[in-house]
OpenMM code with the backbone's topology and positions (N, CA, C; nanometers):
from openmm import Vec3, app, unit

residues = "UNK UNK UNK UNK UNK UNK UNK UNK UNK UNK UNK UNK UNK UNK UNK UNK UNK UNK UNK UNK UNK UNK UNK UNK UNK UNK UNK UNK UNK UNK UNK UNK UNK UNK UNK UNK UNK UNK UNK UNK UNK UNK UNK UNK UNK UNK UNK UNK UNK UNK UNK UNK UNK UNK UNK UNK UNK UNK UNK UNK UNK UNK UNK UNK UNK UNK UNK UNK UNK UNK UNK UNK UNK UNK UNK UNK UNK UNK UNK UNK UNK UNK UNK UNK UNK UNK UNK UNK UNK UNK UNK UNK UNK UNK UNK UNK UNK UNK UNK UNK UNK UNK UNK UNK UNK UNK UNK UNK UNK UNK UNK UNK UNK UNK UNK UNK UNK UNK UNK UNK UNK UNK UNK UNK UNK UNK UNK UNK UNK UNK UNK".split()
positions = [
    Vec3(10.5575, 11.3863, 14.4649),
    Vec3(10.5556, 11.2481, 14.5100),
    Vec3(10.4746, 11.2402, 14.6376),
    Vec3(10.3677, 11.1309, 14.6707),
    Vec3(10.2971, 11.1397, 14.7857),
    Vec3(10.4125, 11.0747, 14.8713),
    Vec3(10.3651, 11.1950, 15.0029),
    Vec3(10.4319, 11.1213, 15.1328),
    Vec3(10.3592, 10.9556, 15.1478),
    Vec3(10.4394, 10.8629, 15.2069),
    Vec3(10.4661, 10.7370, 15.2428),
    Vec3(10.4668, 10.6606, 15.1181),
    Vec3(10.5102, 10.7202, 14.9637),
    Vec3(10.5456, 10.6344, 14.8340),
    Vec3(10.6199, 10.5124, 14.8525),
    Vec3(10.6412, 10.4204, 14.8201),
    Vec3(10.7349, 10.3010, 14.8652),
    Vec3(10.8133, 10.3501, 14.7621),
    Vec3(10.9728, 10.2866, 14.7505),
    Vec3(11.1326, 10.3217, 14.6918),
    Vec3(11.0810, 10.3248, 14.5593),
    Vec3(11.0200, 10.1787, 14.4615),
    Vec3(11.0038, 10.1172, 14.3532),
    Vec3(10.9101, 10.2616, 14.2915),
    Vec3(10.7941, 10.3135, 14.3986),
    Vec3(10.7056, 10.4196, 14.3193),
    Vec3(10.8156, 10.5715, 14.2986),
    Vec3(10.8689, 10.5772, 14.3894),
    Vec3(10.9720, 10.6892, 14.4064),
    Vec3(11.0807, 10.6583, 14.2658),
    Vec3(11.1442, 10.5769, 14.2627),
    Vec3(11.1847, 10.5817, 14.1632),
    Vec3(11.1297, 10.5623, 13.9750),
    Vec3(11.0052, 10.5006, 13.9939),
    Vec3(10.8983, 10.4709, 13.8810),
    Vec3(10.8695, 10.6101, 13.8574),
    Vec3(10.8317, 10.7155, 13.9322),
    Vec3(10.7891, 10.8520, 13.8930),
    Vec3(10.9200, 10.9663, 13.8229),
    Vec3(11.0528, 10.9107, 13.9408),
    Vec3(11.1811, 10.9997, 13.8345),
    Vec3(11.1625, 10.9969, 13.7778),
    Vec3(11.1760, 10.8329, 13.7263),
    Vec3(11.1967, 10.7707, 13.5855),
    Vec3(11.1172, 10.8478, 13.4736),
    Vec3(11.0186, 10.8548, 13.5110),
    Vec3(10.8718, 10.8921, 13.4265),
    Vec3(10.8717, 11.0739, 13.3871),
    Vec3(10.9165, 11.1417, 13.4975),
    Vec3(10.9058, 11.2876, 13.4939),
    Vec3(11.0319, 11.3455, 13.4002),
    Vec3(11.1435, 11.2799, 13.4226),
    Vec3(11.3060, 11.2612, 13.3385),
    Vec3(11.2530, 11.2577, 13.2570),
    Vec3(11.2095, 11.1513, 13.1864),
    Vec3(11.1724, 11.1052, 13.0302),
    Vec3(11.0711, 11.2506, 12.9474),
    Vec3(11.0022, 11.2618, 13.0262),
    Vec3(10.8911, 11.3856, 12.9798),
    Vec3(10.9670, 11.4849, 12.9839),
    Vec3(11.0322, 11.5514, 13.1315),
    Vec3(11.1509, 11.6389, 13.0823),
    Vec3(11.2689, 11.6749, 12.9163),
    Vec3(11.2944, 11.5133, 12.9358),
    Vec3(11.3616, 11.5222, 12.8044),
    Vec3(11.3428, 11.5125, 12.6622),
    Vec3(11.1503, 11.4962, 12.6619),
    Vec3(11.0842, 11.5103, 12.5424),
    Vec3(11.1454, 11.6594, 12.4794),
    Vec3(11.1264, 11.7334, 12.5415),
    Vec3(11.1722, 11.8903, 12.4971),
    Vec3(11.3265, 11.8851, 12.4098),
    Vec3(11.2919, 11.8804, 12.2854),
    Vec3(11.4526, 11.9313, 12.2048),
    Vec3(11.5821, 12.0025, 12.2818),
    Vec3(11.5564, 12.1579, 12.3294),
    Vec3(11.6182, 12.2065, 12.3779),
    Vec3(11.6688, 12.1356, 12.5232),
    Vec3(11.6079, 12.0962, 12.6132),
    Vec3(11.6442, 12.0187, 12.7366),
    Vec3(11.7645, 11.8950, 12.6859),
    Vec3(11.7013, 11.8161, 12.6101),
    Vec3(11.7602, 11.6824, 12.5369),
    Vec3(11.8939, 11.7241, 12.4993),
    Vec3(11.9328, 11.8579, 12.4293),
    Vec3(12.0365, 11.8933, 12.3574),
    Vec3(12.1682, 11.9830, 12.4915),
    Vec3(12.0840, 11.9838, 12.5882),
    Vec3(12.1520, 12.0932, 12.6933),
    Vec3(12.2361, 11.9580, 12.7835),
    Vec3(12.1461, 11.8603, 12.7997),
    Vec3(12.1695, 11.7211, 12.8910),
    Vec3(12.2813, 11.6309, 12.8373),
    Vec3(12.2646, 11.6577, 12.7022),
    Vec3(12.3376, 11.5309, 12.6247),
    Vec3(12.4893, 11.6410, 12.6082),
    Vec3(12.4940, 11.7407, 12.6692),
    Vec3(12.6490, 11.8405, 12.6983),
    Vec3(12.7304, 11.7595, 12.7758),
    Vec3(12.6598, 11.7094, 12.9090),
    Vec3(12.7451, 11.6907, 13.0121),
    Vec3(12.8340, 11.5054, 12.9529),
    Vec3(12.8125, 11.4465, 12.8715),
    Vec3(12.8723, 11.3637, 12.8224),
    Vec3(12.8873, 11.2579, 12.8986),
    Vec3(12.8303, 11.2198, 13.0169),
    Vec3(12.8176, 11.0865, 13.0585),
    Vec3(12.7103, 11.0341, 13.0954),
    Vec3(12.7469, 10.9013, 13.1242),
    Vec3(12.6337, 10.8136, 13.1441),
    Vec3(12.6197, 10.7667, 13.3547),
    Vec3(12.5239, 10.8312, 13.4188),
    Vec3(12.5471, 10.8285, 13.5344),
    Vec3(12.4323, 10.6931, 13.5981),
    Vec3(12.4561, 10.6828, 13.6417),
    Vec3(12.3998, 10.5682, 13.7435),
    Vec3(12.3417, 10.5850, 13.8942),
    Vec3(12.2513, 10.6440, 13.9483),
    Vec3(12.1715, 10.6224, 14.0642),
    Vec3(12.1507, 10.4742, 14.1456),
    Vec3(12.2577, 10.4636, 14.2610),
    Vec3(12.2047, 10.4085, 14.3321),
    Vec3(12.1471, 10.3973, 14.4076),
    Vec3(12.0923, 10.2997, 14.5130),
    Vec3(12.0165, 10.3325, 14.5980),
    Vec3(12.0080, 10.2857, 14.7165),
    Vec3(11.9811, 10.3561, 14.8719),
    Vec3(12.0443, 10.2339, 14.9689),
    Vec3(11.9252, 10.1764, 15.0405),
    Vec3(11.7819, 10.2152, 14.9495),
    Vec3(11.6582, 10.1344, 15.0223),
    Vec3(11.6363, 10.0290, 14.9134),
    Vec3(11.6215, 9.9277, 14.9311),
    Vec3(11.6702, 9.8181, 14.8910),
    Vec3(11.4642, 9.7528, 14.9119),
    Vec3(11.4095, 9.6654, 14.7782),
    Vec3(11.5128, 9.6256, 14.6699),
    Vec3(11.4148, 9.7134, 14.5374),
    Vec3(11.5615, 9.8125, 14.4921),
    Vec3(11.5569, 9.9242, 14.4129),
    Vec3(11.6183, 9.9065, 14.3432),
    Vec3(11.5964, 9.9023, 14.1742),
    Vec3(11.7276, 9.8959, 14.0801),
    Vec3(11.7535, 9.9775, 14.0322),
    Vec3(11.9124, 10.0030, 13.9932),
    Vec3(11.9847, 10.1679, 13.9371),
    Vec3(11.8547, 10.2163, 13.8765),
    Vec3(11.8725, 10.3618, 13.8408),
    Vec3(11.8434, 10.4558, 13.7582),
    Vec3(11.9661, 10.5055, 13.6841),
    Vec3(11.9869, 10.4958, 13.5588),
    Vec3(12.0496, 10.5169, 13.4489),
    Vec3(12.0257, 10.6628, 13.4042),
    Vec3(12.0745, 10.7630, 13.3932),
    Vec3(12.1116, 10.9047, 13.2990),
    Vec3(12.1497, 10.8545, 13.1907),
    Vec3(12.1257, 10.8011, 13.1069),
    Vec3(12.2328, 10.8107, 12.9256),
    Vec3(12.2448, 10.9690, 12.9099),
    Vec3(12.3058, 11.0646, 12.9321),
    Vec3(12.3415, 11.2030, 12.8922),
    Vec3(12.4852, 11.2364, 12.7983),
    Vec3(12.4940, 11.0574, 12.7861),
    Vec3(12.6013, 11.0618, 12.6620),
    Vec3(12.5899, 11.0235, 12.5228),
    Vec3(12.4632, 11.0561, 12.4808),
    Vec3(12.4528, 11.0232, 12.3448),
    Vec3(12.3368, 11.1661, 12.3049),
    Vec3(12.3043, 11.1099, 12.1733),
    Vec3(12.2187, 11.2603, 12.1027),
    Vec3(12.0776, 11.2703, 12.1573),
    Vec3(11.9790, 11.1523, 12.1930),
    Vec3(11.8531, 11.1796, 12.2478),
    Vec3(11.8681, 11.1409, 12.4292),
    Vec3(11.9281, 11.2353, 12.5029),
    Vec3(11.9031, 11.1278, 12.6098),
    Vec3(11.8361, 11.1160, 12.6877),
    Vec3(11.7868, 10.9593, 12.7955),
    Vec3(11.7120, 10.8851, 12.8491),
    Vec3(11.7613, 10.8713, 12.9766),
    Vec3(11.6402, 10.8580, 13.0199),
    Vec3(11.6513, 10.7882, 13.1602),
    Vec3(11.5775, 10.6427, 13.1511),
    Vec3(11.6455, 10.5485, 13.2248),
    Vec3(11.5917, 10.4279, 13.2531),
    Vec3(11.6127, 10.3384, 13.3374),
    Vec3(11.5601, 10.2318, 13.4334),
    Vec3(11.6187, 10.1548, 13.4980),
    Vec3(11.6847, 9.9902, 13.4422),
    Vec3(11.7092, 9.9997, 13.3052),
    Vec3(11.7118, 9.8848, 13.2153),
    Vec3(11.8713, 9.8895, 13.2574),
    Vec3(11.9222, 9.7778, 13.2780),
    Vec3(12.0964, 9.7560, 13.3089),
    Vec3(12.1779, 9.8175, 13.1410),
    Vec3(12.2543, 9.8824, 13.1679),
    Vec3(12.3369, 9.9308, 13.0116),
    Vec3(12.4361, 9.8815, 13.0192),
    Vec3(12.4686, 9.8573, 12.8783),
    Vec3(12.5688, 9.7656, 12.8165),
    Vec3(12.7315, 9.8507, 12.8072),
    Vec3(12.7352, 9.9682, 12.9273),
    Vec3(12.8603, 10.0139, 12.9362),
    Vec3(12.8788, 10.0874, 13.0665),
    Vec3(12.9920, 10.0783, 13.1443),
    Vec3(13.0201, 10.1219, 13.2622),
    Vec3(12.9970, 10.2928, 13.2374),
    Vec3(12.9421, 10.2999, 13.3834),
    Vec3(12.8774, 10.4525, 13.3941),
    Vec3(12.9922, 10.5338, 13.4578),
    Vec3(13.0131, 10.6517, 13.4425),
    Vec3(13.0627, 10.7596, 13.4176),
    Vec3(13.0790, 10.8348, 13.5596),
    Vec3(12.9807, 10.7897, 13.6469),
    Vec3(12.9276, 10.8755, 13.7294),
    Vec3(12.8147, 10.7835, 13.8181),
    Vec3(12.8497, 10.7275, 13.9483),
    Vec3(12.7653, 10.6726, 14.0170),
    Vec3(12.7338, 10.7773, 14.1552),
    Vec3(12.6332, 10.7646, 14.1835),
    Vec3(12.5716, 10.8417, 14.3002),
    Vec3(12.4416, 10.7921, 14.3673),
    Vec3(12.5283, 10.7304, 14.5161),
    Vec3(12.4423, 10.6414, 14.6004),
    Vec3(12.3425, 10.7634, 14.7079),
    Vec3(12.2110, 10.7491, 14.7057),
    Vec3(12.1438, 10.7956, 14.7856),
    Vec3(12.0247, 10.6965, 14.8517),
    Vec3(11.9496, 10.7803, 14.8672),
    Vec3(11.8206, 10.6929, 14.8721),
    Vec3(11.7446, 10.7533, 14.7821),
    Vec3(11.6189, 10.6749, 14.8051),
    Vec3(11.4967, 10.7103, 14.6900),
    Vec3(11.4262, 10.8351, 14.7255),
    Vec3(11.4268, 10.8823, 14.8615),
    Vec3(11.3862, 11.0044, 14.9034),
    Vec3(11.4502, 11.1396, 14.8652),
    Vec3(11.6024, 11.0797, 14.8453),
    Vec3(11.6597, 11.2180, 14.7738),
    Vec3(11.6724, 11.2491, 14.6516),
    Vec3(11.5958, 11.1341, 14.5450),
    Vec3(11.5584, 11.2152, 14.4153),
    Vec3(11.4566, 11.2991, 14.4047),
    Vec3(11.3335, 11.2599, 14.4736),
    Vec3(11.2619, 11.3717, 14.4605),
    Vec3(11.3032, 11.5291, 14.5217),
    Vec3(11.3864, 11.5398, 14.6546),
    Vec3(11.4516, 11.6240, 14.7137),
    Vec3(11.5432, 11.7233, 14.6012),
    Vec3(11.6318, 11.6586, 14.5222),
    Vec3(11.6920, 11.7273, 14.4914),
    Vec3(11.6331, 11.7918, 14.3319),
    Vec3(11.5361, 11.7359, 14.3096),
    Vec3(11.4488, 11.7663, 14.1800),
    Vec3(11.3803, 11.8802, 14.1847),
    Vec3(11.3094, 11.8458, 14.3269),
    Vec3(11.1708, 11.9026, 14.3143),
    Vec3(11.1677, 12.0311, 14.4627),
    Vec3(11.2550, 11.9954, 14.5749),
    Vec3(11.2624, 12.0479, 14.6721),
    Vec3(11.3312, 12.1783, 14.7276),
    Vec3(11.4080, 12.1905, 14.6364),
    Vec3(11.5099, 12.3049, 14.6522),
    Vec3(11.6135, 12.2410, 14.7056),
    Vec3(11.6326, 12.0662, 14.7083),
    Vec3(11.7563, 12.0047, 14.8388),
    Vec3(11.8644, 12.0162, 14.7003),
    Vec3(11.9521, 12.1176, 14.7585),
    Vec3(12.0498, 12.1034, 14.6875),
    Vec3(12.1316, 11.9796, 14.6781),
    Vec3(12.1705, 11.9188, 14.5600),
    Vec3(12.2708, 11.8022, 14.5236),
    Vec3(12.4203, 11.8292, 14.5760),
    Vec3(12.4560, 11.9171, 14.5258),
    Vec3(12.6060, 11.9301, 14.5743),
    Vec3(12.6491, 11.9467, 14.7495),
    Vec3(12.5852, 11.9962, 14.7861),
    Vec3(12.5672, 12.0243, 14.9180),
    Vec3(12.5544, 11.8861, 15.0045),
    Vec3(12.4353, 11.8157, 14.9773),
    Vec3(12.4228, 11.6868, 14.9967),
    Vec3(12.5887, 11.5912, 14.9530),
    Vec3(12.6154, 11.6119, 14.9183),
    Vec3(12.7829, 11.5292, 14.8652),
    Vec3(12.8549, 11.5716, 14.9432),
    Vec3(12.8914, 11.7232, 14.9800),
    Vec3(12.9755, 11.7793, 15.0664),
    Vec3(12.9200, 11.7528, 15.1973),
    Vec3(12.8029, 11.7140, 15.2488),
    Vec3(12.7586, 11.6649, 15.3652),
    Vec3(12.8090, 11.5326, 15.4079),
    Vec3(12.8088, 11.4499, 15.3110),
    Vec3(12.8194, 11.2803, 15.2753),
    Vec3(12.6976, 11.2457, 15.2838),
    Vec3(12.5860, 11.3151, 15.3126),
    Vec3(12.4813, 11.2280, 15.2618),
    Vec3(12.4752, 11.1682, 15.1376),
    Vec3(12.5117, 11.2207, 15.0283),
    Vec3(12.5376, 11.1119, 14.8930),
    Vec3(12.6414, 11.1226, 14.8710),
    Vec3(12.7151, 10.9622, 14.7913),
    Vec3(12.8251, 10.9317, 14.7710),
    Vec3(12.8327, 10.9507, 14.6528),
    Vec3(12.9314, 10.9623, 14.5511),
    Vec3(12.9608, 10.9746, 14.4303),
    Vec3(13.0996, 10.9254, 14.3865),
    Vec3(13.1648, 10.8879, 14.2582),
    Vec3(13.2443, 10.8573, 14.2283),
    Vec3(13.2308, 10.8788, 14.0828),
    Vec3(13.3071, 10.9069, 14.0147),
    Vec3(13.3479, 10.9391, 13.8539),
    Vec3(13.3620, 11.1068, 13.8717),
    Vec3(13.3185, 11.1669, 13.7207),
    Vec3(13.2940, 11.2776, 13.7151),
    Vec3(13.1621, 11.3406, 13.7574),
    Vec3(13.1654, 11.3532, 13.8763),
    Vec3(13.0186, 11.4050, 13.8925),
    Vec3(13.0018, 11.5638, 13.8494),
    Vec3(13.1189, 11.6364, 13.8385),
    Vec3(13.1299, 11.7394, 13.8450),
    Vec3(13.0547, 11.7743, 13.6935),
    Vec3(13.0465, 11.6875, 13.5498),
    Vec3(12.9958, 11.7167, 13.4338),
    Vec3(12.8562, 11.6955, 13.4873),
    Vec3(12.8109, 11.6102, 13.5204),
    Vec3(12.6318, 11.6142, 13.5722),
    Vec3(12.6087, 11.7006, 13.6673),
    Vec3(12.6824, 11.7629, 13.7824),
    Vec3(12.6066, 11.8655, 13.8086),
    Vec3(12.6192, 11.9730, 13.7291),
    Vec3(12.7306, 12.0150, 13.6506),
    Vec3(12.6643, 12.1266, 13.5348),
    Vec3(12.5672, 12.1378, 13.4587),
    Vec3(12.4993, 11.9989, 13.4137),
    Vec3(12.3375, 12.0454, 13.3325),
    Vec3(12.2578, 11.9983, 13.4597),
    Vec3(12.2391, 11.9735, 13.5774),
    Vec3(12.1094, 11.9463, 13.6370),
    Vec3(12.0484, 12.0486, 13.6895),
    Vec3(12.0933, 12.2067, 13.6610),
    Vec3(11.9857, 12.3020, 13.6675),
    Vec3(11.8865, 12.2959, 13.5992),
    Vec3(11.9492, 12.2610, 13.4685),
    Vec3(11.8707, 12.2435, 13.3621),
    Vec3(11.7338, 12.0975, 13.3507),
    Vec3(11.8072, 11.9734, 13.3933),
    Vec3(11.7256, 11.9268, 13.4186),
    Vec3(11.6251, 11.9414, 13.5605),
    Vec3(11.6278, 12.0233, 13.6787),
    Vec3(11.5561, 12.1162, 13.7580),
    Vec3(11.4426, 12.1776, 13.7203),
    Vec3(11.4953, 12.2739, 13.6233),
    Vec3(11.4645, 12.3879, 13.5804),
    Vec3(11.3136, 12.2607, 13.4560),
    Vec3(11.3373, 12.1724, 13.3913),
    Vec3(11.2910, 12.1481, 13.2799),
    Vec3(11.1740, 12.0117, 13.3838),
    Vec3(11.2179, 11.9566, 13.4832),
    Vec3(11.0994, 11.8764, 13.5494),
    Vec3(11.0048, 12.0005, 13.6346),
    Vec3(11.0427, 12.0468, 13.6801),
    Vec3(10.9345, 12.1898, 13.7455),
    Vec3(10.8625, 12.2626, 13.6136),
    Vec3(10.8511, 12.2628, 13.4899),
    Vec3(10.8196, 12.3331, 13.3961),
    Vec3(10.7288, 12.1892, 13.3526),
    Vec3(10.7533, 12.0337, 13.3389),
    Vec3(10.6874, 11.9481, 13.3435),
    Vec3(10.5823, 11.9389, 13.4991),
    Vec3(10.6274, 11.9914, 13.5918),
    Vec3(10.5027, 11.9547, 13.7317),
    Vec3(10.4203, 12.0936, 13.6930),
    Vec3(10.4523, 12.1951, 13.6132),
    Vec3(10.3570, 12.3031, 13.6099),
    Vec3(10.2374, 12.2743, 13.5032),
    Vec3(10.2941, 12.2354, 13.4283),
    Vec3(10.2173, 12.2256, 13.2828),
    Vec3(10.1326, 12.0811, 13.3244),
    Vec3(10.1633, 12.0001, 13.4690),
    Vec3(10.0348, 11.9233, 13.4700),
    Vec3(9.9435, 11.9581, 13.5759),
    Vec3(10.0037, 12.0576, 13.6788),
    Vec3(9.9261, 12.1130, 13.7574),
    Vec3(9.7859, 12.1854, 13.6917),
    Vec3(9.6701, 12.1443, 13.8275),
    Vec3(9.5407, 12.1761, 13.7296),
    Vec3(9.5325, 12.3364, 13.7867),
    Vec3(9.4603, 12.4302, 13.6918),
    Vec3(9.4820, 12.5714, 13.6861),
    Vec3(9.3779, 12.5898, 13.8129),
    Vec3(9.4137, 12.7204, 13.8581),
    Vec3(9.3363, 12.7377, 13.9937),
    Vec3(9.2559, 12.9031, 13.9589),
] * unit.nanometer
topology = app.Topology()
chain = topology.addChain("A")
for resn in residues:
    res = topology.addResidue(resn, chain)
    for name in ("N", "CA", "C"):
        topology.addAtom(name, app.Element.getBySymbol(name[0]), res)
């Protein structure tokens, strides 16, 4: 993500790198384990949720409002998705700090987000140009 991105691009690129992440069968099938549907909020404003569906068979990311209460909300800012994706900023750590808030089961989404880690860094490699 370029330094000084505004919130809307910060979150337009999750959105975008998630989705490609979860093109991969195996990723899709590892994600859709943790069985809920989580919700990203956000406290730079004006930003709308980011949606996990990780409770059904293909799942998505999107910022489209869903037609069922989420599972798992977790307020940050837009700076700490790329952080905890792409940076080494650990998620859990960040919670036990209070820098992000959470409520539901967060504990089922952080069990596959190595995986989704592990599967957007394997998407930033494969577009990185060869040197």
């Amino acid at each position: 993500m370029e330094v000084g991105a505004s919130p809307a691009q910060r979150v337009a690129s999750f959105v975008d790198v998630v989705q490609e992440a979860l093109k991969d069968d195996a990723v899709a099938f590892r994600m859709a384990q943790a069985g809920v549907l989580v919700r990203l909020d956000f406290t730079d404003r004006p930003v709308q949720p980011v949606f996990l569906a990780l409770d059904v068979a293909r799942p998505y990311a999107t910022t489209e409002a869903q037609p069922r209460r989420a599972d798992v909300v977790l307020t940050m800012t837009t700076a700490d998705l790329d952080n905890c994706l792409r940076q080494g900023e650990e998620l859990p750590l960040r919670i036990l700090a209070g820098d992000i808030r959470f409520e539901g089961y967060v504990r089922k989404f952080l069990r596959v987000l190595p995986v989704l880690r592990a599967a957007v860094q394997a998407c930033d490699a494969a577009r990185a140009p060869a040197t």
